[in-house]
C-alpha positions as a LaTeX table, in Angstrom:
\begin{tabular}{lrrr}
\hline
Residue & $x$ (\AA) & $y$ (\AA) & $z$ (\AA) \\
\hline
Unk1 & $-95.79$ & 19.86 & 135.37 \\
Unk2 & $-92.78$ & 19.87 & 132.73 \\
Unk3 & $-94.13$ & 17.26 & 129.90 \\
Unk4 & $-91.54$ & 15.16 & 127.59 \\
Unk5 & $-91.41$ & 13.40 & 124.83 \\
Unk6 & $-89.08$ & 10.85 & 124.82 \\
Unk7 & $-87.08$ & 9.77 & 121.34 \\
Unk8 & $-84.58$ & 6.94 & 120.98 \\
Unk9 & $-84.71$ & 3.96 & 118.25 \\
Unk10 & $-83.59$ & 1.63 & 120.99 \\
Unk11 & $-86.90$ & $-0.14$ & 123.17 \\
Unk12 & $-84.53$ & $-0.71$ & 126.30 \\
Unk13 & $-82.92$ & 3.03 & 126.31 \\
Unk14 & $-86.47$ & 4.76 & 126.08 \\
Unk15 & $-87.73$ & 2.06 & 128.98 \\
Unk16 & $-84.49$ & 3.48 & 130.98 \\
Unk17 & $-85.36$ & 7.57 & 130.33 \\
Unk18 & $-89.30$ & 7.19 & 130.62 \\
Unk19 & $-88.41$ & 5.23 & 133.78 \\
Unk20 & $-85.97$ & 7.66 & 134.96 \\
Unk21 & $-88.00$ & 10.88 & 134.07 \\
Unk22 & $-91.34$ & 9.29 & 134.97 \\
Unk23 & $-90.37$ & 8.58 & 138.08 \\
Unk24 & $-90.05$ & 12.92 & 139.16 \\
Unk25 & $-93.16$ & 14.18 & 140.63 \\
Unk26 & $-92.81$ & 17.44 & 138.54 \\
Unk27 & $-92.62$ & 15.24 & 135.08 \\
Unk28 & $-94.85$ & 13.52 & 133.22 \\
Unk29 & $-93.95$ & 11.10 & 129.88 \\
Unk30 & $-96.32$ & 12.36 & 127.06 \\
Unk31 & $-95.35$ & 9.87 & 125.05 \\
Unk32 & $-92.08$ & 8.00 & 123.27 \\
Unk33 & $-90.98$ & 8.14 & 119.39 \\
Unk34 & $-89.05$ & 5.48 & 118.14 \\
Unk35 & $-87.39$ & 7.55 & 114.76 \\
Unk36 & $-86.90$ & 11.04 & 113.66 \\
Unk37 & $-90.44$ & 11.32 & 111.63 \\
Unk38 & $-92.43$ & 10.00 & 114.31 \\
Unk39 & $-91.11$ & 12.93 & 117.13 \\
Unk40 & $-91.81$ & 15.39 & 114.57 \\
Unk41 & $-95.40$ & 13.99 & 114.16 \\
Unk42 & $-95.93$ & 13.55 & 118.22 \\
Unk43 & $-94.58$ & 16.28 & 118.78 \\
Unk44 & $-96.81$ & 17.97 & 116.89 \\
Unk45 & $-99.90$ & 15.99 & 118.42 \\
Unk46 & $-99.07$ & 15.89 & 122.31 \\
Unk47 & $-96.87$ & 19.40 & 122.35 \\
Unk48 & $-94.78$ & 18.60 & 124.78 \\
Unk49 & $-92.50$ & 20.72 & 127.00 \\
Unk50 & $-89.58$ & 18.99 & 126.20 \\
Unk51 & $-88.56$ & 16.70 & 123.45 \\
Unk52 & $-85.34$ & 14.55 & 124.64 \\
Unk53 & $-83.51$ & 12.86 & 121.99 \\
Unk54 & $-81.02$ & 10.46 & 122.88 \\
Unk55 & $-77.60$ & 10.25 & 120.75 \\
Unk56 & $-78.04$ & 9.16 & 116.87 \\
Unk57 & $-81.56$ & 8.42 & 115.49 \\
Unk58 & $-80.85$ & 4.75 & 113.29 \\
Unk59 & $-82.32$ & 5.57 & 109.81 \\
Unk60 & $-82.87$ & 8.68 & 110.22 \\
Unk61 & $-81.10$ & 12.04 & 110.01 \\
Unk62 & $-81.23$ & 13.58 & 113.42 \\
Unk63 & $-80.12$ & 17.04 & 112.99 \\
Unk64 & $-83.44$ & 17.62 & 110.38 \\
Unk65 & $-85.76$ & 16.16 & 112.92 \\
Unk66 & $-84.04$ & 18.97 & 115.44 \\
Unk67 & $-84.60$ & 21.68 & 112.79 \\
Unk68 & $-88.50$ & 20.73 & 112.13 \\
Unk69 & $-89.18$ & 20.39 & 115.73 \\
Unk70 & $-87.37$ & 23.86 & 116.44 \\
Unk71 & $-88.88$ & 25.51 & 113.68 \\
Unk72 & $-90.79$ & 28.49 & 114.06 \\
Unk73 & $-93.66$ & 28.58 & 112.31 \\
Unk74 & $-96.47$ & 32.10 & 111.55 \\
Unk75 & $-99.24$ & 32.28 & 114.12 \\
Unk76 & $-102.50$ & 31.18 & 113.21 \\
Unk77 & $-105.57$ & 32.85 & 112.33 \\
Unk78 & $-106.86$ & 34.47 & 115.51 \\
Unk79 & $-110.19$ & 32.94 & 115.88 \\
Unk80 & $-108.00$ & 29.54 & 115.23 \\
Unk81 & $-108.54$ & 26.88 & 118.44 \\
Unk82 & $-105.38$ & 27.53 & 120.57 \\
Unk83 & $-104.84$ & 23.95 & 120.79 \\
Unk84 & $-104.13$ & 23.49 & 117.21 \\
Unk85 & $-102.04$ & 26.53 & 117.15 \\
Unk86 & $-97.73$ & 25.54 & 115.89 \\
Unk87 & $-96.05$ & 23.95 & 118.63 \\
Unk88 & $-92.37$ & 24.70 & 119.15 \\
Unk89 & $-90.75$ & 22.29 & 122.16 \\
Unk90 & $-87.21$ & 22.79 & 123.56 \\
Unk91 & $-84.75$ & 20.25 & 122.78 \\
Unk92 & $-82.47$ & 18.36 & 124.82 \\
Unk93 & $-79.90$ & 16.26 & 123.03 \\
Unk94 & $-78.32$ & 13.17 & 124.91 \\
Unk95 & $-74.70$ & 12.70 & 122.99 \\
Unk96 & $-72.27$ & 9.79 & 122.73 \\
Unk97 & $-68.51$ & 10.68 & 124.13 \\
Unk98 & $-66.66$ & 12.20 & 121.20 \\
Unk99 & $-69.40$ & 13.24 & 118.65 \\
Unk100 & $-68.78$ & 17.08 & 119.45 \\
Unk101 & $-69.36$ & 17.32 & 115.74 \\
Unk102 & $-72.38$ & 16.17 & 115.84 \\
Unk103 & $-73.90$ & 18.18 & 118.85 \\
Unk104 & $-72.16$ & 21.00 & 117.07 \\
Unk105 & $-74.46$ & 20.46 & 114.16 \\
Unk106 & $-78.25$ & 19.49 & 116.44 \\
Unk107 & $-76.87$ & 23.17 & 118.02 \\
Unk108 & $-77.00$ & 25.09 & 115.26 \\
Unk109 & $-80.23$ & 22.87 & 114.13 \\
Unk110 & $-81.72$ & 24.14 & 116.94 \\
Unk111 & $-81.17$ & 22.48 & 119.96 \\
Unk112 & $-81.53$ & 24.05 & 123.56 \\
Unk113 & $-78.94$ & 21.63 & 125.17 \\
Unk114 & $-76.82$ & 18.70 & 125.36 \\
Unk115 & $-75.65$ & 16.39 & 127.76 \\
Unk116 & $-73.75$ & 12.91 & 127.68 \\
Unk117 & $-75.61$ & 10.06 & 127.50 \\
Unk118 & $-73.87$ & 8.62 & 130.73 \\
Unk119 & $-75.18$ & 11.58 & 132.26 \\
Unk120 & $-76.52$ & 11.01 & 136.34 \\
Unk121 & $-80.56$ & 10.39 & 136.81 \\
Unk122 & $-80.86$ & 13.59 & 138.97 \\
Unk123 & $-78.72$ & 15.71 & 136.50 \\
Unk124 & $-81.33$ & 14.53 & 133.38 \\
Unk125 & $-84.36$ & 15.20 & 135.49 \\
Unk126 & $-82.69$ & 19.08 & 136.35 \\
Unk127 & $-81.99$ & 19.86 & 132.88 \\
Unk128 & $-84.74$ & 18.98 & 131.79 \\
Unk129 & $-86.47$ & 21.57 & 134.33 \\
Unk130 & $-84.04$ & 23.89 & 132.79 \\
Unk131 & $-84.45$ & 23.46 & 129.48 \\
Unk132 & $-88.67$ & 23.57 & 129.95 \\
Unk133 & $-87.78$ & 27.01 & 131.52 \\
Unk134 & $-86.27$ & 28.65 & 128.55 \\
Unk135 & $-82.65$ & 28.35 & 129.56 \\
Unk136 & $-79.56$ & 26.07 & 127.75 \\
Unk137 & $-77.75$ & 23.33 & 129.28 \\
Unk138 & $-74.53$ & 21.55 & 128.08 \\
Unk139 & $-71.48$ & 20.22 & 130.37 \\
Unk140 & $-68.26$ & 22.74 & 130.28 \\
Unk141 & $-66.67$ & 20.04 & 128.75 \\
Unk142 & $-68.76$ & 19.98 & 125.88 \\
Unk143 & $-69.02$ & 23.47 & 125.71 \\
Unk144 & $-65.48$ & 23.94 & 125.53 \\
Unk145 & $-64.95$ & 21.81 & 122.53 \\
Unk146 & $-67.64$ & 22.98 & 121.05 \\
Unk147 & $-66.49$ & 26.77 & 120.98 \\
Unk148 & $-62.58$ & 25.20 & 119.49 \\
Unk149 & $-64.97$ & 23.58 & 117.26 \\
Unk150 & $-66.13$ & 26.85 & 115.75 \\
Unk151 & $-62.99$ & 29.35 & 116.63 \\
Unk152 & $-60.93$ & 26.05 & 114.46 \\
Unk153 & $-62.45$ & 26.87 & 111.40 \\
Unk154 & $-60.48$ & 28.33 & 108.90 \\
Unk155 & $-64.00$ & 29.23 & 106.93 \\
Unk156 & $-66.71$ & 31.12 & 108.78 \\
Unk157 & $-69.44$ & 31.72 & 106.77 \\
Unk158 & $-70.60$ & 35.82 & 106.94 \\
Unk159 & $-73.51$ & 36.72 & 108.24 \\
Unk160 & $-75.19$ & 39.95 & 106.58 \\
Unk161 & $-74.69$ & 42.88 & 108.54 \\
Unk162 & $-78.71$ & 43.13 & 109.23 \\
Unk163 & $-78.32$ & 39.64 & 110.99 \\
Unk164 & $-78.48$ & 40.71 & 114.43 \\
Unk165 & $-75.24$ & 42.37 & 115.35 \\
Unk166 & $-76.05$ & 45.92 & 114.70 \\
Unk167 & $-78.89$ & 45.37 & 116.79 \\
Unk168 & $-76.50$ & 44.98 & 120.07 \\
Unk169 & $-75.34$ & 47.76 & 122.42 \\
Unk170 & $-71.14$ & 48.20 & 123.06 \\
Unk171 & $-71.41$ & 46.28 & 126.52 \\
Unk172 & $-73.79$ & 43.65 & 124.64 \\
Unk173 & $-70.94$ & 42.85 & 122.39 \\
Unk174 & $-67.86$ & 42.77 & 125.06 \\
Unk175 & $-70.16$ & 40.36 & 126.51 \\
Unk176 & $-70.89$ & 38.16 & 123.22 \\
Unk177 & $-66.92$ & 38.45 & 122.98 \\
Unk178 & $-66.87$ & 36.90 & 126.26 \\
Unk179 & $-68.99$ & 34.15 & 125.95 \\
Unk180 & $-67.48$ & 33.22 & 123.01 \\
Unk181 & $-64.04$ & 33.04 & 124.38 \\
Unk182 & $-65.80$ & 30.18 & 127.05 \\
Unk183 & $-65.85$ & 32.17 & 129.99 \\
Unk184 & $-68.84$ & 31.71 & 132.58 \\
Unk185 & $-71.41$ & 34.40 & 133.92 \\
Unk186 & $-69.01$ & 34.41 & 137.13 \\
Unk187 & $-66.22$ & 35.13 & 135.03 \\
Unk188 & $-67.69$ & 38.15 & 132.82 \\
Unk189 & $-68.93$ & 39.28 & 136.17 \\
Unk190 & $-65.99$ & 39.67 & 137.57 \\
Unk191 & $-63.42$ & 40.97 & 134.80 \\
Unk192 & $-66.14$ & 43.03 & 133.88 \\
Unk193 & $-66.80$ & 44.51 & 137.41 \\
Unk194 & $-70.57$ & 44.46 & 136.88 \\
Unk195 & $-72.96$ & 41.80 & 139.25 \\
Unk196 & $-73.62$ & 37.83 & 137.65 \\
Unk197 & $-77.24$ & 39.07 & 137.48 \\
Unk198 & $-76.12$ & 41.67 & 135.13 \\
Unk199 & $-74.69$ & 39.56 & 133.14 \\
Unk200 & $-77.41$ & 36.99 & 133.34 \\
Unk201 & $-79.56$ & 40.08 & 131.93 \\
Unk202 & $-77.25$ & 40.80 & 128.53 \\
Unk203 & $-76.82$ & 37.23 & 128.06 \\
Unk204 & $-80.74$ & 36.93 & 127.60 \\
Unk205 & $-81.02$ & 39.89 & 126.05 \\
Unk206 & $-78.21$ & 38.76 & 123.33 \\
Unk207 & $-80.09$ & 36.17 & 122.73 \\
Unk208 & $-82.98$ & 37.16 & 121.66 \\
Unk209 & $-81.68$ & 39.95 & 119.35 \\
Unk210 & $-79.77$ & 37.38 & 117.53 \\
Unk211 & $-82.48$ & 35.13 & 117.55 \\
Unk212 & $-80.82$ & 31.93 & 119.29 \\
Unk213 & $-82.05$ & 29.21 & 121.77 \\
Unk214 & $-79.14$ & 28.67 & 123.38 \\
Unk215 & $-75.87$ & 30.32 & 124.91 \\
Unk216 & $-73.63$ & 28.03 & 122.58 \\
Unk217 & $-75.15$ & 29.41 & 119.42 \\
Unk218 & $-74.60$ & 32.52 & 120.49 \\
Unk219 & $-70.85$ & 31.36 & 120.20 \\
Unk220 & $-71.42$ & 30.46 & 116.74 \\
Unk221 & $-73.36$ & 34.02 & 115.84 \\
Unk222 & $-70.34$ & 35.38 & 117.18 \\
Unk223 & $-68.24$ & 34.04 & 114.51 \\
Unk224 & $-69.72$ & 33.85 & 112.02 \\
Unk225 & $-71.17$ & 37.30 & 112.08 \\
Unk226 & $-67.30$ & 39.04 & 112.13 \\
Unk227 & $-66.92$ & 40.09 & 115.77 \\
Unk228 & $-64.91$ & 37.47 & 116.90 \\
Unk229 & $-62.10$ & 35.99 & 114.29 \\
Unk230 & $-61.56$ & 32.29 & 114.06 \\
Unk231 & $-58.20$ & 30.72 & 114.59 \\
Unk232 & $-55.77$ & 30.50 & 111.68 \\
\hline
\end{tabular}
């Protein structure tokens, strides 16, 4: 069972997800938070699975209640219970039409995925599932304007050179090139001559030497660490 926590500042909108999600046999609702500081502190209390936060919190800054709930904290003392030890949930972001800037922003917060809000029952209840399993989710659409969102810039902030990138092997970084550039696992696979599950592989691997959630923010590591140079 994949538990959620479900976050909007609108009563009728969290009726509609707890609804929708409550209704899959493999989901259960741990509970709803109705602003930014209350998910963080429910969160925290019911450690849930998944934590889905739909568009703009009213009153409260959404992209710092993405970065608290996201943020790792030390491990406890051993002998501590392990039901009070930090809980870190995966994120999935529900976003207006047109506020790639903001989803830009909850992604490098921390997010794990994004979808829009007008977004099909069974395609919320799937990523969801996907999310809970340690893997990102965003539409191509989304994706795509996310990546011009970051290869626009005309400032990329450096990264120091112990941030990750020396960490990655040559094929590692043609493949970070690639997924920066927007192309799918299919599409490294096969200009690359190497199998999808391959790629699948590197991908996860990437991540987690660079430390990110998510395969978007590995488009942002990518430029702002130097090996891929933003538009002029």
């Amino acid at each position: 069972m994949v538990s959620v926590l479900v976050v909007n500042d609108q009563s009728l909108q969290r009726l509609a997800l707890r609804m929708l999600l409550g209704a899959e046999p493999d989901l259960i609702i741990a509970g709803e938070a109705t602003s930014g500081e209350e998910a963080v502190r429910m969160s925290a209390e019911l450690r849930p699975d998944v934590v889905v936060m739909a568009g703009r919190l009213s009153g409260t800054d959404g992209i710092e209640t993405v970065r608290h709930l996201t943020r790792r904290h030390q491990l406890p003392h051993p002998r501590q219970a392990a039901d009070t030890y930090p809980h870190t949930p995966r994120v999935l972001m529900l976003t207006p039409a047109g506020h790639d800037e903001y989803a830009y922003a909850a992604l490098r917060a921390g997010a794990d995925g994004f979808l829009l809000e007008d977004v099909a029952p069974d395609e919320l209840a799937s990523a969801v599932r996907v999310v809970a399993a340690g893997d990102a989710v965003s539409t191509p659409a989304l994706t795509r304007a996310l990546i011009d969102a970051v290869r626009d810039q005309t400032t990329v902030r450096a990264l120091p050179r112990t941030s990750g990138l020396d960490t990655l092997t040559g094929r590692e970084r043609d493949i970070l090139v690639a997924v920066a550039a927007g192309w799918s696992n299919a599409e490294i696979a096969e200009r690359l001559s190497i199998a999808p599950t391959t790629v699948k592989t590197h991908v996860s691997n990437i991540l987690t030497k660079i430390g990110a959630r998510a395969r978007v923010q590995a488009v942002t590591f990518a430029y702002e660490s130097g090996l891929v140079v933003p538009a002029a």
